[in-house]
C-alpha positions in Angstrom: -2.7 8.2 -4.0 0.1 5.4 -3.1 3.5 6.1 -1.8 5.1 5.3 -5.2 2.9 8.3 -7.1 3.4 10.8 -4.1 7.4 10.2 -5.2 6.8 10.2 -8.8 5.0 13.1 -8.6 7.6 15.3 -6.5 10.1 14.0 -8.9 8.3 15.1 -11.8 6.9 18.5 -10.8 10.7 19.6 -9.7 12.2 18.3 -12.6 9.7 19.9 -15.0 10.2 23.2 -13.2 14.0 23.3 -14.5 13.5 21.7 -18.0 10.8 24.6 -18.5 13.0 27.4 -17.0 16.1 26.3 -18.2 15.5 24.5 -21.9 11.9 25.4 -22.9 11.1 28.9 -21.4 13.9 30.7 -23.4 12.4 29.8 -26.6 9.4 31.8 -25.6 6.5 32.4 -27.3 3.6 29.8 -25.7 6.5 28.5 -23.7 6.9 31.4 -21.9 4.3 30.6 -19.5 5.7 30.4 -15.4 7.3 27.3 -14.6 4.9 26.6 -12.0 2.2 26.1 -14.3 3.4 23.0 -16.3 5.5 21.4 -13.0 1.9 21.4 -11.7 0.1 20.0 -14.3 2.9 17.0 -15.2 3.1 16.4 -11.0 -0.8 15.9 -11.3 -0.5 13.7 -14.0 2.1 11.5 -12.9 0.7 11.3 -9.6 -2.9 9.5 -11.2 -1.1 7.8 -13.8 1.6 6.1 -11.0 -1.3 5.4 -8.5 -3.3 3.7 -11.0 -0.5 1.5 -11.9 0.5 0.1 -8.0 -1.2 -1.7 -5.7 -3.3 0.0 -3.1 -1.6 0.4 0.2 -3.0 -2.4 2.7 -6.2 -2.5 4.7 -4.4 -1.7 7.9 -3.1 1.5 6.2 -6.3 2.7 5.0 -8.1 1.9 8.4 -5.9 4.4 10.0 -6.2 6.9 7.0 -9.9 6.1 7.7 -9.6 6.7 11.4 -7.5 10.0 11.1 -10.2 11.4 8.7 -13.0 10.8 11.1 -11.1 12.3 13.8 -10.4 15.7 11.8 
């Protein structure tokens, strides 16, 4: 995951939440499933799909991701 996913996806996931409550959910039917479910899903989604599309971050960030994990 890169910095620039971990946004997208936050952005997404809370804006899904009120364009399901508040524009699909009333509609019911299949949309009336709990917001959660499809924030979630579109959060995960944009997450891979933004992280794919950036560069990684840089060695000296993943040595001390690397460093942290071993420590855990």
């Amino acid at each position: 995951t890169t910095r620039e996913g971990a946004i997208a996806g936050m952005l997404s996931g809370g804006i899904m939440v009120f364009i399901w409550k508040l524009i699909l959910k009333p509609m019911g039917g299949v949309f009336g499933v709990y917001e959660l479910l499809p924030a979630f899903i579109t959060s995960c989604l944009f997450i891979y799909i933004v992280s794919r599309m950036t560069a990684e971050p840089s060695a000296e960030i993943q040595d001390e991701f690397e460093l942290a994990k071993k420590q855990a």
